[in-house]
C-alpha positions as CSV (number, residue, x, y, z in Angstrom):
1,X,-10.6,-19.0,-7.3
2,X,-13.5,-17.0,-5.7
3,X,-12.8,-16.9,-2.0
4,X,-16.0,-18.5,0.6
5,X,-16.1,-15.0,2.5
6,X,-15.8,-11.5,2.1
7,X,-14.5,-8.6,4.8
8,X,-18.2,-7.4,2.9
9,X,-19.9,-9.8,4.2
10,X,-18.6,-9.4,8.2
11,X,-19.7,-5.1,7.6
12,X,-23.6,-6.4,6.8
13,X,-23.8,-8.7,9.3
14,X,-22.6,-5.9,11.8
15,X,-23.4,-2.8,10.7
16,X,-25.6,-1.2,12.9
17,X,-23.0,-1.6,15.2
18,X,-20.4,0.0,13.4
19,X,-22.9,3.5,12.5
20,X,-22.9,3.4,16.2
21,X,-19.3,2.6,17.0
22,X,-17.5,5.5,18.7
23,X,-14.4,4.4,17.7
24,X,-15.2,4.7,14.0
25,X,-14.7,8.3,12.7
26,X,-16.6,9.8,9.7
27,X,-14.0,8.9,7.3
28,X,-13.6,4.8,8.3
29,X,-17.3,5.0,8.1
30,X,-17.7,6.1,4.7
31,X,-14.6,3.9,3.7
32,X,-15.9,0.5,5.1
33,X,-19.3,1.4,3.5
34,X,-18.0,1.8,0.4
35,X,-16.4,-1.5,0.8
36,X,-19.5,-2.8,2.0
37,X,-21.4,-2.0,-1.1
38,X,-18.9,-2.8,-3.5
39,X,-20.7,-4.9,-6.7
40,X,-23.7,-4.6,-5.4
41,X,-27.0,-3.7,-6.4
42,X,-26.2,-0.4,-4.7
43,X,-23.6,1.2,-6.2
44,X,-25.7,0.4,-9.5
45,X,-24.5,-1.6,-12.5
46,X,-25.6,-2.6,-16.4
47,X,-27.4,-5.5,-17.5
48,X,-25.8,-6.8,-21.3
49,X,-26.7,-9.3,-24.3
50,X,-25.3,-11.0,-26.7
51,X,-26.6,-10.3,-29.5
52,X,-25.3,-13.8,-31.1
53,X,-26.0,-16.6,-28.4
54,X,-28.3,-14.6,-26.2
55,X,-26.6,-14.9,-23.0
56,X,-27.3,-12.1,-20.8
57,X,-24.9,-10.7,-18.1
58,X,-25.4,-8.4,-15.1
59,X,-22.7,-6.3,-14.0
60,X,-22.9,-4.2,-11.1
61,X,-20.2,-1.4,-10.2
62,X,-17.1,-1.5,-8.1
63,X,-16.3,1.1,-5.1
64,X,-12.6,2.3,-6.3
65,X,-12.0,2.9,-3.3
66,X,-8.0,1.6,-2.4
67,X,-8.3,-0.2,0.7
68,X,-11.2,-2.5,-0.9
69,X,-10.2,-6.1,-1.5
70,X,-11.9,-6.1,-4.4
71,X,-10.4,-3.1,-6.5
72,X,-7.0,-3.1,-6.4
73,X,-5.9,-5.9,-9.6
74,X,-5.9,-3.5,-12.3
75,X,-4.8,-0.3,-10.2
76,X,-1.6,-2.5,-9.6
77,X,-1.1,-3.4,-12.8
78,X,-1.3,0.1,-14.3
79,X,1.1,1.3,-11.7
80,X,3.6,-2.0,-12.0
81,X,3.6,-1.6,-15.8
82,X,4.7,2.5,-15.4
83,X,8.0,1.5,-12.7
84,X,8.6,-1.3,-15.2
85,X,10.2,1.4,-17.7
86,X,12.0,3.0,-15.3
87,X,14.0,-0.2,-14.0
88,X,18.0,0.6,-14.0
89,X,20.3,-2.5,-14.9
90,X,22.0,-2.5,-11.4
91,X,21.2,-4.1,-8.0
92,X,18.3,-2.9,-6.0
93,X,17.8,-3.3,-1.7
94,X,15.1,-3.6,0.3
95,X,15.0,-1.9,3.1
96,X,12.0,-1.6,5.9
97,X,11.8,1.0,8.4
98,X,9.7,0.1,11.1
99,X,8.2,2.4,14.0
100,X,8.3,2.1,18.0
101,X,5.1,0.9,19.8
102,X,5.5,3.9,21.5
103,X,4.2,5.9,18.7
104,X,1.2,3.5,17.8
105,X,-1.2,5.5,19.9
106,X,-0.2,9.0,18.5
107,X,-1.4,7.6,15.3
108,X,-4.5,6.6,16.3
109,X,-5.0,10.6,17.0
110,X,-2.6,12.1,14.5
111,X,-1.7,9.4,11.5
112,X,-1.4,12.1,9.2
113,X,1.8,13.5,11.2
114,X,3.0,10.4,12.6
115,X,3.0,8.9,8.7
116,X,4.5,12.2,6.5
117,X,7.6,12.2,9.5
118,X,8.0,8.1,8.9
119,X,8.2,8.7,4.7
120,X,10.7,12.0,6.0
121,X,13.0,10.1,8.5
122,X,13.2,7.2,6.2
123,X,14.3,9.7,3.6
124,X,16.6,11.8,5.2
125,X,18.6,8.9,6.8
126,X,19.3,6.8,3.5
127,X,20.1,10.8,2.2
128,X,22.5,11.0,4.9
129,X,24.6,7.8,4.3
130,X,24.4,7.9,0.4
131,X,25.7,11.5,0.3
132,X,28.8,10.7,2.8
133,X,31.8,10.2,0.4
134,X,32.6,7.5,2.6
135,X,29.8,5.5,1.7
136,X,28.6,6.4,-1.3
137,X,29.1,10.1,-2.2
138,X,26.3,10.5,-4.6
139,X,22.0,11.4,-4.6
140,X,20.3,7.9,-4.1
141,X,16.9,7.4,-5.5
142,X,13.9,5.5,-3.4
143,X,10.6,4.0,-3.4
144,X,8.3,4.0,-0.9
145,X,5.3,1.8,0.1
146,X,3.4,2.5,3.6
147,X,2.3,-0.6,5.5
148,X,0.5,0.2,9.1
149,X,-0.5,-3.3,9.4
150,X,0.9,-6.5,10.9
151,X,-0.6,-10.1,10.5
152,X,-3.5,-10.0,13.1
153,X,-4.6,-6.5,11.9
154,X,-3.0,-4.8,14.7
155,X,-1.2,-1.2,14.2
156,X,2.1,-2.3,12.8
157,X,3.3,1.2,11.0
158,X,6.1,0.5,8.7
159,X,7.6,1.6,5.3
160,X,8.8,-0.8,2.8
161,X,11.7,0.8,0.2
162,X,13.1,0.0,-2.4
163,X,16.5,1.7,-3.1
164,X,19.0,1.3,-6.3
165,X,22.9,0.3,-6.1
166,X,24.0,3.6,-6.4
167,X,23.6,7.3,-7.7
168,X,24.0,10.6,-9.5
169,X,26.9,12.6,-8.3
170,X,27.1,16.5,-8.0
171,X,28.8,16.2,-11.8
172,X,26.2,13.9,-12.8
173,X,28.2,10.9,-13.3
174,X,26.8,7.6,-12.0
175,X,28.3,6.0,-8.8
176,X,28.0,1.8,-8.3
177,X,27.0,1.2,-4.6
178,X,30.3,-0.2,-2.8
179,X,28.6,-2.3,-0.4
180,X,28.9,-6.3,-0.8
181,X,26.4,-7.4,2.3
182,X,23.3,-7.3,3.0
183,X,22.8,-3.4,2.5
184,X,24.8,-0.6,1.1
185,X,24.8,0.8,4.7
186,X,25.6,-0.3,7.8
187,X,22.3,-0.8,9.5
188,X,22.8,-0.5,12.8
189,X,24.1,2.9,12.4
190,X,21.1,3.5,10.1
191,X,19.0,2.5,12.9
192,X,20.4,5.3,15.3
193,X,20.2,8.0,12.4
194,X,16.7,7.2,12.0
195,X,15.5,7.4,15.1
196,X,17.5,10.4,15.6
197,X,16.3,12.0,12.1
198,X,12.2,10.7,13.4
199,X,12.4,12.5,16.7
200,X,13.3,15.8,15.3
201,X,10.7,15.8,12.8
202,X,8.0,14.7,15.1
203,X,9.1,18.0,17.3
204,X,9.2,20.2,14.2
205,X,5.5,18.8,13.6
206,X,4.2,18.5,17.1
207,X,6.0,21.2,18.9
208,X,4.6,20.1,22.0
209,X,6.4,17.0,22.1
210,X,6.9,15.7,25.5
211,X,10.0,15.6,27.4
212,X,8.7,12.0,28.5
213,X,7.7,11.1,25.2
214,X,11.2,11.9,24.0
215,X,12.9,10.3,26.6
216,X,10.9,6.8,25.7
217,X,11.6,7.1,21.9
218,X,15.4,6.9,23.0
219,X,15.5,4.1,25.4
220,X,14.9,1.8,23.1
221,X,17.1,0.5,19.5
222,X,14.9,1.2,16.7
223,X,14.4,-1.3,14.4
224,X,15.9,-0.4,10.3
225,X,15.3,-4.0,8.6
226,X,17.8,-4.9,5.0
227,X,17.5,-7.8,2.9
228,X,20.0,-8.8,0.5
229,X,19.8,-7.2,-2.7
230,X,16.9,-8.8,-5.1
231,X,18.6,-11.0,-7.9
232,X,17.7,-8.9,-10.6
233,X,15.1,-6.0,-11.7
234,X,12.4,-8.7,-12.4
235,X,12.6,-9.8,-8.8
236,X,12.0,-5.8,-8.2
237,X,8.6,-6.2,-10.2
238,X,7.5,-9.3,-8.8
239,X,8.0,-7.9,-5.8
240,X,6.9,-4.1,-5.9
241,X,3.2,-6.4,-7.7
242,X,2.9,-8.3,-3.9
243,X,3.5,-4.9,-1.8
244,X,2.3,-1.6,-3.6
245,X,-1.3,-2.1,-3.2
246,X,-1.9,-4.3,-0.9
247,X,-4.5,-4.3,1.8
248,X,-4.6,-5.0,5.3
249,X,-6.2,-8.3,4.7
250,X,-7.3,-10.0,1.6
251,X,-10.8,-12.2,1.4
252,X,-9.1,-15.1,0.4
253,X,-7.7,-15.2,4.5
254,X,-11.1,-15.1,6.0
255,X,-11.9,-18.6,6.6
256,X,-15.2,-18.5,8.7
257,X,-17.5,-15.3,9.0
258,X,-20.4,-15.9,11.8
259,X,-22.8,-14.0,13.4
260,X,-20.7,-13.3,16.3
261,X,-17.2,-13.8,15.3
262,X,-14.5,-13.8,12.3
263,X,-11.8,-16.4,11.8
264,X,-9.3,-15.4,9.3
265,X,-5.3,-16.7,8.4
266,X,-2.0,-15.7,9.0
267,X,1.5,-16.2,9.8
268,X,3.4,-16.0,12.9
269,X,6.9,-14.7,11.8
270,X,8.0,-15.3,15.2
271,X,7.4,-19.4,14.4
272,X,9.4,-19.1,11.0
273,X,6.1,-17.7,9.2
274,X,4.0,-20.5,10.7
275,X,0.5,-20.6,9.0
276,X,-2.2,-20.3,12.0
277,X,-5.8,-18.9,12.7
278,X,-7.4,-16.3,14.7
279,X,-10.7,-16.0,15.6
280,X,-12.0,-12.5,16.9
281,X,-15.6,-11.0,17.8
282,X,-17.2,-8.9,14.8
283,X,-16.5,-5.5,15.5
284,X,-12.7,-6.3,17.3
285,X,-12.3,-7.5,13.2
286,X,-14.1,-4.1,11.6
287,X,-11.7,-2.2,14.9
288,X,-8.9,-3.5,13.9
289,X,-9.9,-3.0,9.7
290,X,-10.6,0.8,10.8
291,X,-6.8,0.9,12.2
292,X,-5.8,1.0,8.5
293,X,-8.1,3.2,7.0
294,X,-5.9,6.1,5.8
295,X,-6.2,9.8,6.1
296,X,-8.4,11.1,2.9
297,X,-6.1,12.3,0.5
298,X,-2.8,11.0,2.2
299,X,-0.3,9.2,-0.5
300,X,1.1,5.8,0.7
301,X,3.8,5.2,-2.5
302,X,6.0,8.0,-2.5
303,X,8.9,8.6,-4.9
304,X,12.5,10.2,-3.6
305,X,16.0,11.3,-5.0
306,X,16.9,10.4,-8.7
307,X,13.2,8.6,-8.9
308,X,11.1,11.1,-8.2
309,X,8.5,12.6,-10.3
310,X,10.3,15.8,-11.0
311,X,14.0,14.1,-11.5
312,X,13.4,10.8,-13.0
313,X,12.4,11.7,-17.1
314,X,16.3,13.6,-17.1
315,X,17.7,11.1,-14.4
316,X,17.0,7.9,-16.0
317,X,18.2,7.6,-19.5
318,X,21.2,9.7,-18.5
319,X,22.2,6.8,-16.1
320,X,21.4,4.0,-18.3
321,X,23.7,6.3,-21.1
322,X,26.6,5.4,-18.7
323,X,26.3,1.8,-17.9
324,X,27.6,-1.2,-20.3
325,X,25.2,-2.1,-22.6
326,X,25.8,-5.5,-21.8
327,X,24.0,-5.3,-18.5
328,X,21.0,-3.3,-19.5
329,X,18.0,-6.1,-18.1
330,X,15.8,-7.7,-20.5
331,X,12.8,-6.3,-19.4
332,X,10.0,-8.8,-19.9
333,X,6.3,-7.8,-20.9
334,X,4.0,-8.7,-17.7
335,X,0.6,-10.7,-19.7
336,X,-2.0,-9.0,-18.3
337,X,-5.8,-9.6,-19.5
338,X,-7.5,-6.7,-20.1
339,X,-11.2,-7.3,-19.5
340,X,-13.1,-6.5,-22.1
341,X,-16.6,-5.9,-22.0
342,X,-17.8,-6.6,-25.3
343,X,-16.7,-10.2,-25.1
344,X,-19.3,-12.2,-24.5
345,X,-18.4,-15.0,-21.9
346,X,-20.5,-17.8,-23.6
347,X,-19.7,-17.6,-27.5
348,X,-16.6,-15.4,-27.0
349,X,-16.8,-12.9,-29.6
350,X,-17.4,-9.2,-29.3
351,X,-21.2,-9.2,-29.3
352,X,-22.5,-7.9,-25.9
353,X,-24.2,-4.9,-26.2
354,X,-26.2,-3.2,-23.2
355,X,-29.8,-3.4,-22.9
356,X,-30.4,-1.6,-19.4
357,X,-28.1,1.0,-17.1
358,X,-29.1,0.0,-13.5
359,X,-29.1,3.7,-11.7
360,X,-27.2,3.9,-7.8
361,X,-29.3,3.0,-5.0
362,X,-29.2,6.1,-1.9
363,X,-26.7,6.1,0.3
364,X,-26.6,3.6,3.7
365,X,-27.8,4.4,6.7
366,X,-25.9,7.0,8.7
367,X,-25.6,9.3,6.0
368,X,-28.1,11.1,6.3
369,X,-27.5,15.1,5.8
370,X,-27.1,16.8,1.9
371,X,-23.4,17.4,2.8
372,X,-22.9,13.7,4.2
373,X,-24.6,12.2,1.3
374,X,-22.0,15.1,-1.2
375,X,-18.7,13.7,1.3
376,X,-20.4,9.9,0.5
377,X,-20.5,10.5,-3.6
378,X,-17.1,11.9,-3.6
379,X,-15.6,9.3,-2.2
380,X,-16.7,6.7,-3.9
């Protein structure tokens, strides 16, 4: 179902603000145009026939760009579909490392840092455990998916993982996960390794780390967050399709969009995920969006251990050599429908052909030098 209102539709209504919007860098402005234009007459298009029942269709191009409600369905496909072949027949945790408000305004000025130390702590700490012999004594592997985001848009940094049962020993030999509860680890004492692990890269990045800053990192508990293990490897797909590429907020939760304010959905986890609205001004909403715009270039699913990119070819049929054939999952096919453009959407049959290529329009307003417009075409 189409939604009423589009985060689109709130960047037109308020976008001479936003070009004019201190608190909007270069990058978030390029990003929310993008998103802005996004099927629209501006980023150009095709017009097709049938060349059976006549019907006509105009298509007009999509942005690409990943934090765009629109364009992530088949990018998440493509990438579920990939980690589908590489599930292992064991249990899998979830795990959520989640960092201080302390640190919130540091990434507003350094997200790059503050983000590459979060996917390193994370790392390093579930490293730390899985290697112990007295946990686990073997190289885990791990997925992980950054969230900066919480329900009202506010900066909510956060790294969702995804971790199997167990691991490769020094020998190679596979090694179950002992742990019965919620986690393979205890978590408390994760949370304390983490923070400890988070601190020290932040001073190996940012050398001039405060004393003060330091000092408030370690008054408070840091928060490492375990679920049970899923119930099997298609609950890992089902869930890895809800979390990999998702967005800040999606245009099926904006409920109203007016000229001066934006009312969208969400849930208060603190009420046992009570459904509620919130209605904010126009540009607190594109603010807040901005938060979550990420550093061009910076990778948000990263891959660690026994499932990473350079491992995982070797690493994975080598495990699933040693487990019981009797447990290997019965992986089932995810039913995607592959749009196809030839189809024509009146007579169904593969007879649209294109009449007319609709050319791009010129970039918004605000870009206005050669090497802004060059930055504006690359990004798209």
């Amino acid at each position: 179902m189409r939604p009423r209102h589009e985060v689109a539709q709130v960047l037109r209504t308020h976008w001479q603000q936003v070009e004019s919007c201190t608190a909007i860098n270069s990058w978030q402005l390029r990003t929310l145009s993008a998103i802005m234009r996004c099927r629209t007459a501006d980023m150009g298009g095709h017009v097709d026939a049938c060349t059976g029942c006549g019907q006509v269709r105009l298509s007009y191009n999509s942005c690409r760009n990943r934090h765009c409600p629109k364009c992530q369905g088949r990018k998440r496909e493509e990438w579920i579909q990939a980690r589908e072949a590489e599930l292992l027949p064991v249990p899998y945790f979830h795990v959520v490392f989640t960092l201080p408000g302390t640190l919130h305004q540091l990434a507003l000025h350094s997200p790059r840092i503050i983000y590459d130390t979060l996917f390193e702590a994370a790392w390093k700490t579930l490293l730390t455990f899985a290697t112990d012999s007295k946990h686990l004594g073997a190289r885990p592997g791990m997925v992980a998916v950054l969230h900066t985001w919480g329900q009202t848009l506010s900066l909510h940094p956060h790294l969702h993982c995804i971790v199997p049962g167990g691991g490769l020993t020094e020998r190679g030999k596979w090694r179950s996960a002992r742990g019965k509860g919620k986690y393979l680890f205890p978590v408390k004492a994760m949370s304390r390794v983490f923070r400890a692990k988070y601190v020290q890269g932040l001073k190996e990045r940012l050398p001039e780390t405060g004393r003060e800053l330091v000092n408030a990192l370690f008054k408070k508990e840091w928060v490492v967050y375990a679920k049970r293990p899923f119930s099997g490897p298609e609950s890992v797909v089902e869930y890895l399709g809800r979390y990999t590429h998702k967005i800040a907020i999606s245009n099926h939760r904006i409920k109203d969009v007016g000229e001066r304010t934006v009312s969208f959905a969400y849930k208060d986890y603190r009420q046992g995920a009570r459904k509620l609205e919130m209605q904010l001004e126009g540009m607190e909403f594109i603010r807040r969006l901005a938060l979550h715009i990420l550093p061009k270039g910076f990778v948000r699913i990263r891959h660690y251990g026994i499932l990473s990119g350079t491992v995982k070819a070797a690493a994975i049929p080598a495990i699933r050599e040693q487990l019981p054939q009797e447990k290997k999952p019965k992986a089932k096919v995810r039913q995607t429908e592959e749009y196809n453009p030839l189809l024509c959407p009146c007579c169904n049959k593969e007879t649209m052909v294109t009449l007319q290529v609709l050319p791009k329009r010129g970039p918004p307003q605000g870009i206005r030098t050669g090497r802004q417009y060059r930055e504006y075409e690359k990004g798209l």
